[in-house]
VEXDREN-2710 file (C-alpha; in Angstrom, 1 decimal):
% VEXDREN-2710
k/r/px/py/pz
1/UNK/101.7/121.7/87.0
2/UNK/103.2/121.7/83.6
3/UNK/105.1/119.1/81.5
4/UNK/107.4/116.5/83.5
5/UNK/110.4/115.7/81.7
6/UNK/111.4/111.3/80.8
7/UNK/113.7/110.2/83.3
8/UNK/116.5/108.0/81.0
9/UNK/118.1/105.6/82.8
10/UNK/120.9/106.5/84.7
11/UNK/122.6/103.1/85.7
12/UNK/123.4/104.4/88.8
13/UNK/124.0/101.9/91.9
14/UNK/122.4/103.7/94.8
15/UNK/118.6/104.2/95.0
16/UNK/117.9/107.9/94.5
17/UNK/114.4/108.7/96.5
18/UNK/113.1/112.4/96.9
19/UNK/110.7/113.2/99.9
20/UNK/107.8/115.3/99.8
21/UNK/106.1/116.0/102.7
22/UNK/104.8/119.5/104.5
23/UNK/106.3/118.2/107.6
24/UNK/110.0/120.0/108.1
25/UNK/110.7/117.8/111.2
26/UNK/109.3/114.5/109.1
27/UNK/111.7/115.2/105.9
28/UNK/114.3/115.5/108.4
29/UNK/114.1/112.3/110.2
30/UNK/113.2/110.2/107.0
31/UNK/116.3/111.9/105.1
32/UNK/118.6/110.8/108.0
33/UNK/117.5/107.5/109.0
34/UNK/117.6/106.1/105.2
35/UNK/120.7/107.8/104.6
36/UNK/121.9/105.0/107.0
37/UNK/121.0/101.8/104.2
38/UNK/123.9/102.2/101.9
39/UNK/121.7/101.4/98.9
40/UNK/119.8/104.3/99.3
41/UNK/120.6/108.5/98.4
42/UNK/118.0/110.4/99.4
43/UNK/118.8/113.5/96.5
44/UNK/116.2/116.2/98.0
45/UNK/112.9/117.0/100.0
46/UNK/110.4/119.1/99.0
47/UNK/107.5/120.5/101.1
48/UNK/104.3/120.2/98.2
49/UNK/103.8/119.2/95.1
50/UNK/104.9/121.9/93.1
51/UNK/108.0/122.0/94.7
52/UNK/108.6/118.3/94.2
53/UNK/107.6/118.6/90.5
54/UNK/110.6/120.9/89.9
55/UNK/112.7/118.7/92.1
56/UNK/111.5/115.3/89.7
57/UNK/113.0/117.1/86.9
58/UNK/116.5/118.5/88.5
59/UNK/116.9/115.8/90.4
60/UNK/115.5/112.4/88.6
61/UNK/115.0/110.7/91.3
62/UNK/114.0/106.8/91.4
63/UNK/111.3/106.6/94.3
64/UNK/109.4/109.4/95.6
65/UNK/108.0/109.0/99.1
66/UNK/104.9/110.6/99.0
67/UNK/102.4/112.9/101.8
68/UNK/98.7/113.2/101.3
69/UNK/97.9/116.1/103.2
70/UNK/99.8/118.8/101.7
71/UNK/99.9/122.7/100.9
72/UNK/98.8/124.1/97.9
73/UNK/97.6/120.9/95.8
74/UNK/96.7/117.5/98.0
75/UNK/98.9/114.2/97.2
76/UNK/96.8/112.1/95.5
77/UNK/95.8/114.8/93.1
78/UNK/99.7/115.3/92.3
79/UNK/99.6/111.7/92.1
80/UNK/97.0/111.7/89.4
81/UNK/99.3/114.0/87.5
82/UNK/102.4/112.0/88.0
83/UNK/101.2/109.1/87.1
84/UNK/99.5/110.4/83.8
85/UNK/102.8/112.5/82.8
86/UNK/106.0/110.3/84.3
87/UNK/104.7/106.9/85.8
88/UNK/107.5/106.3/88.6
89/UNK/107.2/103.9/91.8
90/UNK/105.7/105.9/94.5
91/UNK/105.4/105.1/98.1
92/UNK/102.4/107.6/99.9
93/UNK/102.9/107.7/103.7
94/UNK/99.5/109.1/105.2
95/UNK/97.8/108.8/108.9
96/UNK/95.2/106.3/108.5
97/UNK/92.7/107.5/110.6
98/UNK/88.8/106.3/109.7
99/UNK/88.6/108.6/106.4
100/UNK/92.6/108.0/105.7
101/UNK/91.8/104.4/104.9
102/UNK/89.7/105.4/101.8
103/UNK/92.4/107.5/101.2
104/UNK/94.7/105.1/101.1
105/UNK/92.9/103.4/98.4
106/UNK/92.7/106.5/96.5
107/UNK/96.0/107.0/96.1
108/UNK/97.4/102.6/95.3
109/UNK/93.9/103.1/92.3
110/UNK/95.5/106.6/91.1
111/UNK/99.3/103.9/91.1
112/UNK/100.7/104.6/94.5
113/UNK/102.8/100.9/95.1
114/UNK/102.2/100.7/98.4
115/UNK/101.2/103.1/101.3
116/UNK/102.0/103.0/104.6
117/UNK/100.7/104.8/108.5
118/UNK/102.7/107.6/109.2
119/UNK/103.0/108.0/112.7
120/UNK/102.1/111.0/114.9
121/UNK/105.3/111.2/116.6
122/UNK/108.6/111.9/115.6
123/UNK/109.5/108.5/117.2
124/UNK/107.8/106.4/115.5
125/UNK/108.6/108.0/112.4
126/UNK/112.2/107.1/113.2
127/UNK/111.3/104.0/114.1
128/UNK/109.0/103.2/110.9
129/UNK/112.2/104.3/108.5
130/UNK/113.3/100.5/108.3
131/UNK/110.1/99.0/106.6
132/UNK/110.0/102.3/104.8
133/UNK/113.7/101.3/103.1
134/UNK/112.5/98.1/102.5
135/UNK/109.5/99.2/101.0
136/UNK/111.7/101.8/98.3
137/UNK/113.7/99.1/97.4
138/UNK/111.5/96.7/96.4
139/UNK/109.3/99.6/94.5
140/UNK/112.8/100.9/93.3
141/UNK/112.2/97.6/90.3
142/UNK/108.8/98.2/89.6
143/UNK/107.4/99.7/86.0
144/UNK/104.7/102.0/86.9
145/UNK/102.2/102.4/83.7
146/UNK/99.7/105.4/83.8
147/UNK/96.7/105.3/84.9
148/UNK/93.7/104.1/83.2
149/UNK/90.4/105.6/82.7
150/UNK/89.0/102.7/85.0
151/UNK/91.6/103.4/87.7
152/UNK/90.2/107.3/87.4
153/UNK/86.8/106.2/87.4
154/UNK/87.5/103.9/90.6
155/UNK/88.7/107.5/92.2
156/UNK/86.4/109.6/91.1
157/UNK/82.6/110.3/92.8
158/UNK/81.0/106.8/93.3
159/UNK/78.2/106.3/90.7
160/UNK/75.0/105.7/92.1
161/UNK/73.7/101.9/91.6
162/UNK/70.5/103.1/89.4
163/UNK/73.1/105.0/87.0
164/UNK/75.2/101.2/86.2
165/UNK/74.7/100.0/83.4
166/UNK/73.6/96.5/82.9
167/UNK/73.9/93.9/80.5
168/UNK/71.1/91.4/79.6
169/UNK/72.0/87.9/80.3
170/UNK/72.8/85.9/77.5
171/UNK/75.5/82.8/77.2
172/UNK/77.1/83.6/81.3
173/UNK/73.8/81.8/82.6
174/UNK/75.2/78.7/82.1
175/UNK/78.3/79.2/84.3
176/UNK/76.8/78.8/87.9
177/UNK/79.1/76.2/88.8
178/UNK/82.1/77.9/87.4
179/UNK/84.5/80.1/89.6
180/UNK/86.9/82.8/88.6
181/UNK/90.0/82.9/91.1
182/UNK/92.3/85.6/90.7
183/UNK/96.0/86.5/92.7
184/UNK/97.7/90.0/92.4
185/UNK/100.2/92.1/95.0
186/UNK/102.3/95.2/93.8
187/UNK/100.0/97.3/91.1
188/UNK/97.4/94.8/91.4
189/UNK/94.6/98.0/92.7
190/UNK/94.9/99.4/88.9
191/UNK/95.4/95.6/87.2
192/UNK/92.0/94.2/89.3
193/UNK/90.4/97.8/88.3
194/UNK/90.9/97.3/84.8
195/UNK/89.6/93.4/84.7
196/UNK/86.8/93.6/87.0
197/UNK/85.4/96.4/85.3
198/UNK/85.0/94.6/82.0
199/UNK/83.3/91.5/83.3
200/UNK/79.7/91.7/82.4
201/UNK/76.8/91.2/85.3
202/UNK/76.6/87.3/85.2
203/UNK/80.5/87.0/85.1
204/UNK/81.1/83.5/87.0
205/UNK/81.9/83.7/90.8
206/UNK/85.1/85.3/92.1
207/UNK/87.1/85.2/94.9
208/UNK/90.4/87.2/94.7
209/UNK/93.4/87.9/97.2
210/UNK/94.8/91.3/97.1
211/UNK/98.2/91.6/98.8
212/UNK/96.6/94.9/101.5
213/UNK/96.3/95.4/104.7
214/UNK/93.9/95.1/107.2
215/UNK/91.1/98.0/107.2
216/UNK/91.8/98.6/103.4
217/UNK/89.9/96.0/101.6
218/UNK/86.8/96.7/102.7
219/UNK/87.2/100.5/101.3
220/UNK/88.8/98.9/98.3
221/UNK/86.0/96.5/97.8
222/UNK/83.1/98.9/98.0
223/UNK/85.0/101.6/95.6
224/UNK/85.1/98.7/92.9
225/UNK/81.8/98.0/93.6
226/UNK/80.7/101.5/92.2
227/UNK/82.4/101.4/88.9
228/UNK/81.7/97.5/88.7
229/UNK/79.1/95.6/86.9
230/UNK/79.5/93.0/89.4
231/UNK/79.1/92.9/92.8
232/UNK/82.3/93.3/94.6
233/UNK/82.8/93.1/98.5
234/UNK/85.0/92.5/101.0
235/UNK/84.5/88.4/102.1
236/UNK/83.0/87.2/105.4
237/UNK/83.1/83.8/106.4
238/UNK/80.4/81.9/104.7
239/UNK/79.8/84.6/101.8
240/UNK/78.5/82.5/98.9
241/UNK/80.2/82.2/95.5
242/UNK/77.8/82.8/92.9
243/UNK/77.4/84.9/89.4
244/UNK/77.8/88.5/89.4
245/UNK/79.7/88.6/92.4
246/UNK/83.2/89.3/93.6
247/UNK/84.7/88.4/96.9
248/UNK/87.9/90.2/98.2
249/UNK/90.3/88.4/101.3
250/UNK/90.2/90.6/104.0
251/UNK/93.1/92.2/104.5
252/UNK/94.9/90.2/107.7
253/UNK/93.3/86.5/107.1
254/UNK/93.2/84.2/104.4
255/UNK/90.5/83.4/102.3
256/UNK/89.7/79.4/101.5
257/UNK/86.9/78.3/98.8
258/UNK/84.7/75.6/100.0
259/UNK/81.8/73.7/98.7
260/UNK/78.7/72.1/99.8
261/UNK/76.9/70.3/97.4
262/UNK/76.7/72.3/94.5
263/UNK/76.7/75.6/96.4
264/UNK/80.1/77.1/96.3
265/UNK/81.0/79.3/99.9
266/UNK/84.2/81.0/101.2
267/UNK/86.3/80.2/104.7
268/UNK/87.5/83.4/105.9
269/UNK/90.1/82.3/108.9
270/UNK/93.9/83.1/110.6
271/UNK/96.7/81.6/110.2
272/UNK/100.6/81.6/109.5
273/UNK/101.9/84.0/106.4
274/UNK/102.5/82.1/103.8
275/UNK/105.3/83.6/101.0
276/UNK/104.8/86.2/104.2
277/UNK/101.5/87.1/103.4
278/UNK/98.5/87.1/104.4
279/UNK/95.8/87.1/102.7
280/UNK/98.1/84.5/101.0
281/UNK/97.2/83.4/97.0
282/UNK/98.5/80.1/97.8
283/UNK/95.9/79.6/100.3
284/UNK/93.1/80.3/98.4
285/UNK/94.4/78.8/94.8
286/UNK/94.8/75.6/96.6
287/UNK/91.8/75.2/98.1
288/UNK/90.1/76.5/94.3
289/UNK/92.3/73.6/93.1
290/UNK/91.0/71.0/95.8
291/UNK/87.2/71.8/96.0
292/UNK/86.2/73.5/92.5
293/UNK/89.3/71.3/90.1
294/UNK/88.2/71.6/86.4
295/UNK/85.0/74.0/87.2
296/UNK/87.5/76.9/87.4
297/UNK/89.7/79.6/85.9
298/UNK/92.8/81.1/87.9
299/UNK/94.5/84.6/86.8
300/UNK/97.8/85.4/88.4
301/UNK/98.1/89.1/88.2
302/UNK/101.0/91.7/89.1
303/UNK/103.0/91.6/92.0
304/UNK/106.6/90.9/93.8
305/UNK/107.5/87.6/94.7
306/UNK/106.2/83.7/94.2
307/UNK/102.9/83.7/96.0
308/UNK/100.4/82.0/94.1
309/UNK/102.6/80.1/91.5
310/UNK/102.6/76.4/92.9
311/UNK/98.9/76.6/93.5
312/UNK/98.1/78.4/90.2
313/UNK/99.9/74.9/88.7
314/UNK/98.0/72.7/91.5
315/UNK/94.8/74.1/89.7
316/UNK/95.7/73.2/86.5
317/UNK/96.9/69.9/87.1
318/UNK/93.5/70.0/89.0
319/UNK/91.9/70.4/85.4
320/UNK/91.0/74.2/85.8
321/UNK/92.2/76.5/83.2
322/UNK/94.9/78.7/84.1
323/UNK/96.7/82.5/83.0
324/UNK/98.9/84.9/83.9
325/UNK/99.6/88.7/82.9
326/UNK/102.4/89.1/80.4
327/UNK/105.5/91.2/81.5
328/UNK/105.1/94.3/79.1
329/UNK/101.9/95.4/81.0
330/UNK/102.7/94.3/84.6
331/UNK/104.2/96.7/87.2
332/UNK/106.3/94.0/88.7
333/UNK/106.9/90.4/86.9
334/UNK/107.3/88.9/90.0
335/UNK/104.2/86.2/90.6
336/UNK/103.6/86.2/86.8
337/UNK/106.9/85.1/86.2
338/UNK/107.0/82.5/88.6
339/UNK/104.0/81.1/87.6
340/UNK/105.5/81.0/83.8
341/UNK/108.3/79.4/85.0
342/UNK/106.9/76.5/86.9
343/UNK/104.4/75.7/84.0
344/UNK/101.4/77.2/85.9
345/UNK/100.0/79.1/83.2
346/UNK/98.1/77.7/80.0
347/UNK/98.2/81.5/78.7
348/UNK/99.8/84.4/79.1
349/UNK/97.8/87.5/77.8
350/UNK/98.6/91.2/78.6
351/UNK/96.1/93.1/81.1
352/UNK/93.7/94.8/78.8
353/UNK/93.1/91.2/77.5
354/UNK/92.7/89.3/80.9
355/UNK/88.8/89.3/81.2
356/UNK/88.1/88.8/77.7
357/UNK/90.2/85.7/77.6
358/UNK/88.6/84.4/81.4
359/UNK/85.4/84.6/79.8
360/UNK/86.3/82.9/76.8
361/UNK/87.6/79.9/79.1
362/UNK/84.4/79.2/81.0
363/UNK/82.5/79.9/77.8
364/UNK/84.7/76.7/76.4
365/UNK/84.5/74.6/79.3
366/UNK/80.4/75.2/79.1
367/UNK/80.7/74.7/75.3
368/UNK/82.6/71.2/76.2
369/UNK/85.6/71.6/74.2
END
């Protein structure tokens, strides 16, 4: 593909998006319906990747809107490129049929911001352009980083379970009563990628909301899985909460810690949005600060928005110890921020440090200091 040239900042008021899609009829609609939000400018189409790489460089846009199934090279593979060369907030837009979904969580691991159903119809597509200009705006303040090698490795061919490697049990034995809770939204895929996949085998409990949709966590879940030393799946209702494993809220209901004796379990269950989401963070870091208090360490990772901040601080008035990921290495300072501000966190660490310092909180609170 070649070299893609640094975007410098343009200061421009308008959001400049390019489309790239193999559709003819689907550029057209998308180009004319967002043309309608006065903050956006879509600057140019393009029909595959190689054409769209030329266009990045003439054109410098701020957003790309991304297809999967494409001519000549596929999406996420341009996406891999992209991201590796020119990190830049990209939306992918693919049919989520059965095999889509994994798709799907292909492209937000390779650091796709979001991804939304493209409809069959021209219709819909029309119809679909509003959420789709919300959705560019929002990315349109994000910070893309490249990938990592454990966002390629969560991509690549799942290793087989025999090939992980394990770690003997050591100092981690002594933390079955402990719980790890962590919150991310926007570029949370690659920030839960890179933590997860450096906590060792008897890592404490997790439980961890995901700001996804329904269908995509369970795909998401059983990719980490493969690249994990932990087990990670998607929660059910009454999933226990014990060492070496990690439970992701479903995508579509929230996720609740509960407690019965010294057995720690999940509550998978509807309800309202909360900070219009659901899974919410709130949800589940309040009920980690009601049932689990000082047995527990909270994370607020990535994302856009407040969710998670006032129960991040209700944990650590609870007596649990409490972090969030800097601004230098998160895509959006949105939840991390908010947490900062309201006193939430006891730290604030950048990503690569995250586990490492999680770790080194339950191994002081077994350690009694």
């Amino acid at each position: 593909m070649g070299a893609l040239l640094t975007k410098p900042t343009t200061g421009k008021g308008t959001i400049r998006v390019l489309i790239v899609d193999d559709s003819a009829v689907v550029r057209q609609i998308l180009t004319r319906e967002l043309a309608r939000d006065p903050q956006i400018e879509v600057v140019g189409a393009a029909p595959d990747p190689y054409v769209a790489r030329d266009k990045i460089v003439e054109l410098e846009p701020d957003v790309l809107t991304l297809d999967v199934e494409m001519p000549r090279m596929d999406g996420i593979t341009f996406l891999k490129k992209l991201m590796k060369a020119r990190p830049m907030p990209v939306i992918v837009l693919s049919s989520l049929t059965q095999q889509g979904t994994q798709t799907a969580i292909e492209a937000m691991a390779a650091g796709a911001l979001d991804v939304m159903a493209k409809p069959g119809s021209a219709f819909s597509v029309e119809n679909m352009s509003g959420l789709l200009a919300q959705k560019i705006k929002a990315a349109a303040g994000a910070r893309p980083r490249a990938i990592s090698a454990e966002a390629q490795a969560a991509t690549a061919t799942p290793v087989p379970a025999s090939a992980r490697v394990v770690e003997p049990t050591g100092a981690m034995t002594a933390t079955t009563d402990k719980v790890f809770a962590i919150g991310a939204s926007t570029g949370g895929v690659q920030a839960l990628t890179e933590v997860l996949t450096q906590f060792p085998p008897t890592a404490p409990g997790t439980v961890v909301v995901q700001h996804m949709p329904a269908r995509f966590t369970a795909s998401f879940a059983q990719r980490l899985s493969q690249v994990c030393k932990v087990e990670v799946k998607e929660a059910e209702d009454g999933d226990g909460v014990f060492p070496g494993r990690v439970l992701i809220a479903p995508g579509g209901f929230h996720m609740l810690l509960r407690r019965s004796g010294a057995r720690y379990y999940v509550e998978v269950k509807d309800g309202p949005e909360l900070f219009h989401q659901k899974p919410s963070v709130e949800v589940l870091f309040n009920s980690v600060a009601k049932v689990a208090g000082a047995n527990a360490v909270g994370a607020i990772l990535t994302g856009m928005g407040a969710d998670g901040a006032q129960g991040l601080l209700n944990m650590r008035r609870a007596g649990a110890k409490t972090l969030a990921q800097d601004e230098a290495s998160s895509v959006v300072f949105g939840m991390p921020m908010e947490a900062i501000r309201c006193g939430a966190a006891e730290k604030v660490v950048p990503l690569k440090d995250v586990a490492r310092t999680m770790i080194g909180m339950v191994r002081q609170m077994t350690e009694g200091r």
